[in-house]
Every structure is written in C-alpha cells, then in structure tokens.
N, C-alpha and C positions, 0 to 999 in steps of 0.2 A: 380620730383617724382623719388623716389629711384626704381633701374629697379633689380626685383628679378633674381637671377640666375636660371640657367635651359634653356630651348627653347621656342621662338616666335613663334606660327604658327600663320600666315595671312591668310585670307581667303579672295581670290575673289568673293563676296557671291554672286553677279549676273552671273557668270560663272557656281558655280556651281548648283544655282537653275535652272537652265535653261537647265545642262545636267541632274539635277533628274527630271524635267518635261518631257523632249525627251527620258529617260531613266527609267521609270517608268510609267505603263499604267494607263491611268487616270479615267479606272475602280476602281482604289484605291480612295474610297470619305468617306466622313464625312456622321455620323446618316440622313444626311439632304438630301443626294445625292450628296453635291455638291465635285467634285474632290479636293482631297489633296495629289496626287502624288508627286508636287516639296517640298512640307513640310515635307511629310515623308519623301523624299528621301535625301533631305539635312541634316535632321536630324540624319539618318543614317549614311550618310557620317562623318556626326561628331565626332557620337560613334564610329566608325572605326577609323576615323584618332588620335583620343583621346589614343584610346585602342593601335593603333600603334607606331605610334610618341611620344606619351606622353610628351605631352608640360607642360611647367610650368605656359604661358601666351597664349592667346589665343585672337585675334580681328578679327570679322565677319568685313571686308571693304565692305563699300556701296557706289553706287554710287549715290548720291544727284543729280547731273546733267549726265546725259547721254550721251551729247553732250554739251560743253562747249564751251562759247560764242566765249573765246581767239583761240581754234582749228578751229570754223567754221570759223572765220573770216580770217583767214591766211589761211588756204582750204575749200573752202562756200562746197566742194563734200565732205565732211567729214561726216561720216556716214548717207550722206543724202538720201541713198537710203531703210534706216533702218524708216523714219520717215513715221509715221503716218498720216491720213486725220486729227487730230487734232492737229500736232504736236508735240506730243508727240512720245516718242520709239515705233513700230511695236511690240506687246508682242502678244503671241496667247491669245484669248478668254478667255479661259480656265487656264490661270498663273496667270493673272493678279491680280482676288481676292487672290490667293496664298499670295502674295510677302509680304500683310499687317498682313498677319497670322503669316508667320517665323518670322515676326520683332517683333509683341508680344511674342511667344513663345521664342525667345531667350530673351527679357526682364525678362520673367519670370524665367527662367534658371538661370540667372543673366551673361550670356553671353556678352562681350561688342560690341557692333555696334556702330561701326564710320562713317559718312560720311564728305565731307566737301564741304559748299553751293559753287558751281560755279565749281567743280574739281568733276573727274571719282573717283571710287576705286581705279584705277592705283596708282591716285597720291596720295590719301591716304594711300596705299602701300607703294610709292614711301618713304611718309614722315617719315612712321614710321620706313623702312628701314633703313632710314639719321640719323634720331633721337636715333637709336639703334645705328648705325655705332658710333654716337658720345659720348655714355656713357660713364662713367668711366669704368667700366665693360661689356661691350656687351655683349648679349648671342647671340647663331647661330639663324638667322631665315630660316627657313623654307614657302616660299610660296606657297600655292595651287590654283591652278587657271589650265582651260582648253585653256589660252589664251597667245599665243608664243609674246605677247607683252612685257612677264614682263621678261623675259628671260633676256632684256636688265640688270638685276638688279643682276643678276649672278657676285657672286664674292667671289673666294675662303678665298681671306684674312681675310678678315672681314666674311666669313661664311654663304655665303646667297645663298642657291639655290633653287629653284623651284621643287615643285613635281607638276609634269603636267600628266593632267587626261588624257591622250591621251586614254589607255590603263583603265579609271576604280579607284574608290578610293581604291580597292582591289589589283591593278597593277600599280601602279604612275610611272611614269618616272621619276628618280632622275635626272636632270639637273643639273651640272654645268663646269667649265670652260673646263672640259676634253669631257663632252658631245658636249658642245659649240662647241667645235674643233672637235671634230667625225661627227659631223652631219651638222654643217654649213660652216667650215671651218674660223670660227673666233675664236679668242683666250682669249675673254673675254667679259663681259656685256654692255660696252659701244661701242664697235666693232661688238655688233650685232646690238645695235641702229642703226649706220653705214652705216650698211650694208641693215638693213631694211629700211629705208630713201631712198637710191638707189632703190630698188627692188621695194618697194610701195607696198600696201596690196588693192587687190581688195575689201575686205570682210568690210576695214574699209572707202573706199572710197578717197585712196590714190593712186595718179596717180605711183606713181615711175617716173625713168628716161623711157621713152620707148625705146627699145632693149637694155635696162639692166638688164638682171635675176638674180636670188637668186648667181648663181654660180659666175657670171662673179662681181659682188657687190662684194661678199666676197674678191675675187681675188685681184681686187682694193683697197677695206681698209686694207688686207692684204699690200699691196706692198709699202702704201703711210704712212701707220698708223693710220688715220684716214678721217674721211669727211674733216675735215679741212685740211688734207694734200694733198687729192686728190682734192682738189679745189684750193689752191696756186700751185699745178704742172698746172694745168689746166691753170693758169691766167701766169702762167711764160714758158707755150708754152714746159712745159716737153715733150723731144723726146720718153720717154719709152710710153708715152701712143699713140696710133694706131688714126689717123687723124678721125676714124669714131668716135671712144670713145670720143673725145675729143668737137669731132660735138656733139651729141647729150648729153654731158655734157653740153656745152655752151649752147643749145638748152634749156636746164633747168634750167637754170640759176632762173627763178624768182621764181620756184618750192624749188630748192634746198638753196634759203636762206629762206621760212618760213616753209620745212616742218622738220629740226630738234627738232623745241620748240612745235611742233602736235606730232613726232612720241614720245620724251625724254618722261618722266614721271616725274612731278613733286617733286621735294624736299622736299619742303618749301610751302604745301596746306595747309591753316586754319584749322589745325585740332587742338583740345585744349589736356591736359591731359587726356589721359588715364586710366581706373584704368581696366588693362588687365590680373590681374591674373584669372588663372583658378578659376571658384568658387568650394569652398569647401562642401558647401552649397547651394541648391534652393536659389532663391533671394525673392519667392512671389510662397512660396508650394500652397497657397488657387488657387491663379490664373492660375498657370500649369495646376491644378487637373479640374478648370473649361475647360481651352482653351483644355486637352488631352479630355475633355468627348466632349465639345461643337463638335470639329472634329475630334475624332478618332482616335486619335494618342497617344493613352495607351503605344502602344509597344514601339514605335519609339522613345517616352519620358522616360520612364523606360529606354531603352537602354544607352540616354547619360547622364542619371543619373549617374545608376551602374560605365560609363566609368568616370565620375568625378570620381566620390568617389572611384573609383579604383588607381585614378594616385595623388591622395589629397594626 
C-alpha cells in the first residue's frame, strides 16, 4: 500500500482509555445512566491531538491479547497480578462496557483500529513502526501512549518519538533520544529496552536483576553497549564490573535470557494492510448520529469531526 506523506500518529488505545476513565468522572453517562467517561474522554483526546499534531494518518492500536501466550510462558509473573477471577485483564466495573462502545464509535468515524490475534498493542506499534521505517518514503511517527514501554521505539533517524501522557493530552511529553539521555541516562530506544530488562517493571510483573535499579542498568548498558555486551563481559569474567554486579548478574542468568523477547516489542505481529489515512469523511453518518444520541456523545463527536475536517 502506497504510504501518504505527512504524519503517523499511533495510538495506544488501551492506555489511553483507561487514563480518560481515571481521568474523567463517571458522572459523565449516557440518556440511560449508564457511564461513558472513558468514551468521551478518548474522544476528546482525539480531537485535541488531531487539532494539534495534525496527522495525515492515524491508527487506534488495540490490544486483541493482553497477555500473550509467548510472554507468559518465558515469565508465567507476567502481568499476572493484573488477571482476573475469570482470567481475563482486571478492568474496573464500570470501563468495561466502555471499551465495545469506542470500537464502534471509531468505526463509524471511519477511524482505523488495528489489533493482532495472539500480540499487545505494543507490538502492533511496534510493527507499524517497522513497516513505516521500511517504506520508500517514511513519514515521522509520532506515538501516544501513557506507557514508558514504547519509549524503547525512540529513534531520531528514522523520526519516531513518543508523546507521553505523563503530564495530560494538553501537556504531552515530547520524548526522544535527547529526552532518552536527560531522564534515563540511555542514548537511544534500544538502550532503554536494555536497560529496562535489568531494572524489571513491577507494574508489568517483571522481576528485573534484584539490586539492580534504573540508575545502576543505565550505567551498565551505557558502559558495555548493550545487554549483549554486558553479558559477554559477564561470561568473559570482565575486571571493570565489581565481584557483586557480576554475582547477581550470574544470579540471573535464566531471567536474563527470556526476558529480552517479553520486554522488546514486536516487529513483525500479523497485522494485515492498513488503510490509515485520516478520514476526510464520516465513514457511516447514519450510525455516529445513532451511537452520539444512543450515549450522549453529541459533543465529544462533533468535536472530532470539526478536527478532521479541519486538518482534511
């Protein structure tokens, strides 16, 4: 498929509906009662980031799996303290009818929503990243996500940085490689893979090395170049690393060879063509007009209306 010029924005769409649920009170509901805070509030986000960035393409990434079979089986603690009595994701009560709402409401926008069976969003990210690095033409992407995993995907050359919600879709944090180095002390997106590998993420249910933190990780892929560098010092008995580092590196030995391919984010996930241009056009005006009256989302749809057709 021929890749129009202009700007990619990617969206981590389970990140963000999950900061317009926590960040929008769920007094905001539908003629019915029922809450539609994360719907409006993702929508919102939309027409803001539209109106600001003014992308030329645009892809809502989903995640189809949550927990992917290949992660849990090389770390079985892989977000398993997220999972539910039906096993299923832990989502609040109150989101969960949400999530089937925005995926019609962006069909009818003619919005694209990608997932791909058995892979996160990450890697759907990841792939279209790939697949845009390898165009004849690339354009810059822009990722938005609340989540310091994709940060790994930072890369000035090829044009890919992160706007992270840290701060609000109003206040994004522009990441990349100059941030990368300001805040983590790594110097590029695979060097924070790296370094996040060492360090381990409580939140995703990743051990890390234990008595290696964020700072002392950096330091290391810094010094060695990479995990793979600092694991051939490691196996060749390098004098510059300190007899403790070196323990509790060996120590981790069976950690640190399966959890690069859990923390990396996938390339190369099943995902099919694309058809990511911004729509110029409603995709299914009948159908918006029902889904804005059915829950209330008049405003919040007019809004990313206007922002298409502003940046069309």
């Amino acid at each position: 498929m021929a890749h129009a010029p202009g700007k990619l924005l990617l969206l981590d769409s389970a990140s963000l509906y999950f900061r317009a649920f926590f960040g929008v009170p769920t007094s905001i509901s539908a003629p019915d009662g029922s809450p539609v805070n994360a719907v409006r509030g993702l929508l919102d986000m939309i027409a803001r980031l539209v109106t600001d960035h003014r992308p030329t393409r645009l892809v809502a990434c989903w995640d189809d799996d949550w927990r992917p079979a290949f992660r849990v089986e090389a770390i079985p603690s892989y977000k398993a303290h997220r999972v539910a009595a039906d096993g299923d994701e832990e989502v609040p009560d109150l989101l969960s009818p949400q999530v089937p709402v925005i995926a019609e409401v962006l069909a009818a926008l003619g919005i694209a929503r990608v997932g791909a069976a058995g892979f996160e969003a990450d890697d759907v990210i990841g792939t279209l990243v790939a697949r845009e690095a390898a165009a004849a033409q690339p354009a810059p992407v822009d990722v938005v996500t609340g989540d310091r995993d994709l940060f790994q995907l930072v890369d000035d050359a090829r044009r890919v940085r992160v706007l992270y919600t840290v701060r609000g879709i109003k206040d994004l944090e522009v990441v990349d490689q100059a941030r990368l180095a300001e805040r983590y002390a790594v110097t590029s997106g695979p060097a924070y893979a790296d370094m996040a590998v060492l360090r381990g993420d409580p939140s995703d249910g990743l051990p890390g090395v234990p008595g290696i933190g964020e700072k002392t990780a950096a330091q290391l892929v810094g010094r060695y170049g990479s995990l793979d560098g600092l694991l051939a010092a490691v196996a060749d008995g390098d004098a510059t690393l300190s007899p403790t580092q070196r323990r509790r590196l060996l120590d981790a030995a069976a950690y640190l060879e399966v959890a690069p391919a859990v923390v990396r984010v996938a390339a190369d996930a099943p995902v099919g063509d694309v058809d990511d241009r911004l729509p110029a056009v409603v995709a299914d005006p009948e159908r918006l007009v029902a889904l804005a009256e059915r829950w209330g989302l008049a405003s919040s749809v007019r809004r990313v209306v206007d922002a298409l057709v502003a940046v069309a």
